[in-house]
N, C-alpha and C positions, 0 to 999 in steps of 0.2 A: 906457742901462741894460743893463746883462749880466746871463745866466742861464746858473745853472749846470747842466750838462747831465741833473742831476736831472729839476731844472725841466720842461726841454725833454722828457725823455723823458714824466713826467706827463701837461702839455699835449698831446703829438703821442697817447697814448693816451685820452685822454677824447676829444678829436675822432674818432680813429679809429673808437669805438664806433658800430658801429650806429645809425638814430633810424628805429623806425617806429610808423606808426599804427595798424594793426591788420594779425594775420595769421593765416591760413586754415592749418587742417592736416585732410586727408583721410586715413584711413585704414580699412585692412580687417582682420577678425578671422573665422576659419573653425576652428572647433571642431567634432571629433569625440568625442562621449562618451558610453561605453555605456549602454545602456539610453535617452539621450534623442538621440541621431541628429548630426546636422549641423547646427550653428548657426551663421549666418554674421550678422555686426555688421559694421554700414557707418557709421562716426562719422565725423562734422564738427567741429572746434572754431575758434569764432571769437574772437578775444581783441586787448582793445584798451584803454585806460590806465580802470582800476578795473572792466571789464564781462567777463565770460567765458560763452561758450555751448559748450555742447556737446550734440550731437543725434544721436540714435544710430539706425538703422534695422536693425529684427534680422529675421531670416527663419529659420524653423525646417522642417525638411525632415519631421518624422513630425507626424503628424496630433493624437497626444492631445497630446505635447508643448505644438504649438501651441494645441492648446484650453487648457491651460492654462493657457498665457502669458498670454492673452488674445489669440491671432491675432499672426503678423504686424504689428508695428508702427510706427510712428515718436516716439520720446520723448526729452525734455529737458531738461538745467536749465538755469537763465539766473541768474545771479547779477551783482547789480548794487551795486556798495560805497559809491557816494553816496544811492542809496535807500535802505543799508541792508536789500535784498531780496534773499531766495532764492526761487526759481520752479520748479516740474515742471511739465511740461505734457506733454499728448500732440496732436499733431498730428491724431492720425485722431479720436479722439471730440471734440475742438475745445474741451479742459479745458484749467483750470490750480489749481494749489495755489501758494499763497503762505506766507513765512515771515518774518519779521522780524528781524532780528540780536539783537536785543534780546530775544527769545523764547529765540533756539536760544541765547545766553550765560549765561540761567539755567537752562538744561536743561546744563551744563557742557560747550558750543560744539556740542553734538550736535543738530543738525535732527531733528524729531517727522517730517518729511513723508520718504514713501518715495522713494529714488534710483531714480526709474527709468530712466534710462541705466544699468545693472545690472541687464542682460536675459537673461547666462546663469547656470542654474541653478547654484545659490548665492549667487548677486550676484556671481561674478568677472568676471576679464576687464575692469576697468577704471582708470584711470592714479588714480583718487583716491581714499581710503576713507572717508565720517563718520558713517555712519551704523553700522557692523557692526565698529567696531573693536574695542569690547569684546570681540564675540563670537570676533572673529581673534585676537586677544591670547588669551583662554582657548586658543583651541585650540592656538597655537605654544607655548603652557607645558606643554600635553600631550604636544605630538608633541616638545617639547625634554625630558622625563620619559622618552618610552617611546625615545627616539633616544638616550637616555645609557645606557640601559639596553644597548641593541644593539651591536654592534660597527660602528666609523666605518666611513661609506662610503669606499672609493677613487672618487679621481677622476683623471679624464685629460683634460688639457688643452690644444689645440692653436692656434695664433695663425698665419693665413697672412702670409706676408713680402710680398705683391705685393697692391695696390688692385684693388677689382673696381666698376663705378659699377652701384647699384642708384637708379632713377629718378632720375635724375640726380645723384645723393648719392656720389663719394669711400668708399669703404667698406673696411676691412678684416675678415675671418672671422676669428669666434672659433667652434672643435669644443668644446666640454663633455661628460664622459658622468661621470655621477656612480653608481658602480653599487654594490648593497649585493646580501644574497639575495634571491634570489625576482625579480631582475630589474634593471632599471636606467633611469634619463632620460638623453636625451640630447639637448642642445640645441645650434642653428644660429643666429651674430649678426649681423649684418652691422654693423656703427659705423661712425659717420662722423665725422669730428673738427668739421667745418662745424655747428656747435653754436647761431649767434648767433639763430636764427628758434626754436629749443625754448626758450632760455634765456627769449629776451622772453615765450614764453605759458606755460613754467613760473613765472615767477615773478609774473605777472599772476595765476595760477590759487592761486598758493600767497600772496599777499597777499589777494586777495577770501575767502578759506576761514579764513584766519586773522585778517581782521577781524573776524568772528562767534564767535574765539577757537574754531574750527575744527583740527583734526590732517590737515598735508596731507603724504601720501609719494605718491612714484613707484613705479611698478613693480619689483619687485627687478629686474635685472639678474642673468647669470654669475657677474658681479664678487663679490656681495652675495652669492647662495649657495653660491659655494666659499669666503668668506671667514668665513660663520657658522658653516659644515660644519669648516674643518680652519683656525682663524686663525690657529697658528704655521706652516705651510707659503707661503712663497713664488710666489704661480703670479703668470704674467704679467698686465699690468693692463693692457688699452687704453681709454682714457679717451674719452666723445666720446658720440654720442647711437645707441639703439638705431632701425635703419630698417627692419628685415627681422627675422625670430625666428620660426625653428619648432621647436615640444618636442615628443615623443614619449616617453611612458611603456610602456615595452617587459616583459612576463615575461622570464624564465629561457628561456625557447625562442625568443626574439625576436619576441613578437607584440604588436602596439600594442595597447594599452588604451586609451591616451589620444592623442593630439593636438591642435596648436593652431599655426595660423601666423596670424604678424600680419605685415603691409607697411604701409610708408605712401605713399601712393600719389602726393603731391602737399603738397608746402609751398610757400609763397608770401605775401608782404605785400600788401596790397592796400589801396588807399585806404581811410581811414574810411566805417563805413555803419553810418549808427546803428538802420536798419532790420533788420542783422542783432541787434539787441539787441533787440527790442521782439516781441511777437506780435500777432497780428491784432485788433481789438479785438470780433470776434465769437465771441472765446473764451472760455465760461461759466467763470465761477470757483467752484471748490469746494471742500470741507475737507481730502478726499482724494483721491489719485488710485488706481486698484485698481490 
């Protein structure tokens, strides 16, 4: 039997593909923001064929801050698509809130129970949105109102020619500074084209969210705000997964107002463990979690 090199190439890529069972990504988030200090997010996500966790442990450096938050803590969701379950829990009070898919599809795929992996204030700083979409949608229809109204930002954009390995990850820098009056952002990428371990738990994380008939995006990227900012200009595109990113929102005299860098500290497959899906069973179940 012969095969035409179609064929051939087909089959040698479907073999080629990847096959794992579940896999670990670590990561860290350190924010600076006036008035509420330094808040540093230390996320896990474990994801493996239909189950996704993600656990976030935040620490806040000012004191009311923290009281507010409710302390220092460790919190999570677990989402499970043959149960049909979504889950928050918190680790330190030894709760859980549960959700049904069946519930959050006639709430039009919006889960009632709070996200609480969306530990800094406002609920950002997180890779998923379902529960605040609405309310992010209003506000990008304002800030696209008061932003047409103003005059375009300039941007400048810079792509280093030479690889730099950040934790073991291939990476090339992208510079961004997108500056308008009164001041300017300016953001640092690191990408790695080594995409196949984000692919598997994105797409794991965006099929459990959308079984529940859930809205799942990623984080914007460079790519995505210089492309909504200026979409007939040209700027260079490097494709591939963000591993490193720090922003700085700067005044007119170059003084931070803001920051935030994220790393990721550790990716890895690891055998299945169905015990990273489950919680302890000495954990009260309740309606809400505060």
């Amino acid at each position: 039997m012969r095969f035409n090199i179609t064929t051939i190439l087909f089959i040698s890529s479907v073999f080629a593909q990847p096959v794992f069972e579940q896999i670990e990504i670590k990561s860290i988030t350190k924010l600076n923001i006036p008035y509420a200090g330094k808040i540093t997010l230390s996320s896990t996500i474990n994801a493996a064929d239909g189950l996704y966790r993600e656990e976030v442990q935040s620490e806040y450096d000012r004191f009311y801050v923290r009281m507010m938050a409710g302390g220092n803590k460790t919190a999570g969701k677990l989402i499970n698509q043959s149960k049909e379950l979504l889950i928050m829990y918190d680790m330190s009070d030894k709760e859980f809130a549960s959700e049904e898919f069946e519930v959050i599809r006639n709430n039009s795929g919006k889960p009632t129970l709070k996200d609480v992996t969306n530990m800094s204030p406002g609920g950002g700083g997180n890779r998923n949105q379902n529960n605040n979409n609405e309310d992010r949608d209003d506000d990008n229809d304002s800030n696209e109102e008061e932003s047409s109204s103003d005059e375009k930002p300039t941007i400048e954009r810079t792509v280093s020619r030479a690889y730099e390995m950040v934790n073991g990850f291939k990476c090339k820098k992208i510079t961004t500074r997108i500056s308008r009056d009164g001041g300017y952002m300016q953001m640092q990428e690191w990408i790695t084209p080594d995409t196949s371990f984000f692919i598997f738990v994105n797409n794991i994380e965006k099929n459990v969210v959308e079984s529940y008939d859930g809205s799942y995006s990623k984080t914007p990227s460079s790519n995505d705000w210089v492309s909504r900012i200026d979409p007939d200009r040209n700027f260079e595109i490097i494709s591939g997964e963000v591993v490193k990113n720090t922003m700085e929102m700067l005044d007119e005299e170059g003084e931070t107002s803001f920051s935030m860098d994220m790393e990721i500290l550790s990716v890895k497959s690891v055998p299945y463990d169905s015990l990273k899906f489950t919680l302890p069973e000495e954990f009260k179940l309740v309606d809400q979690l505060d």
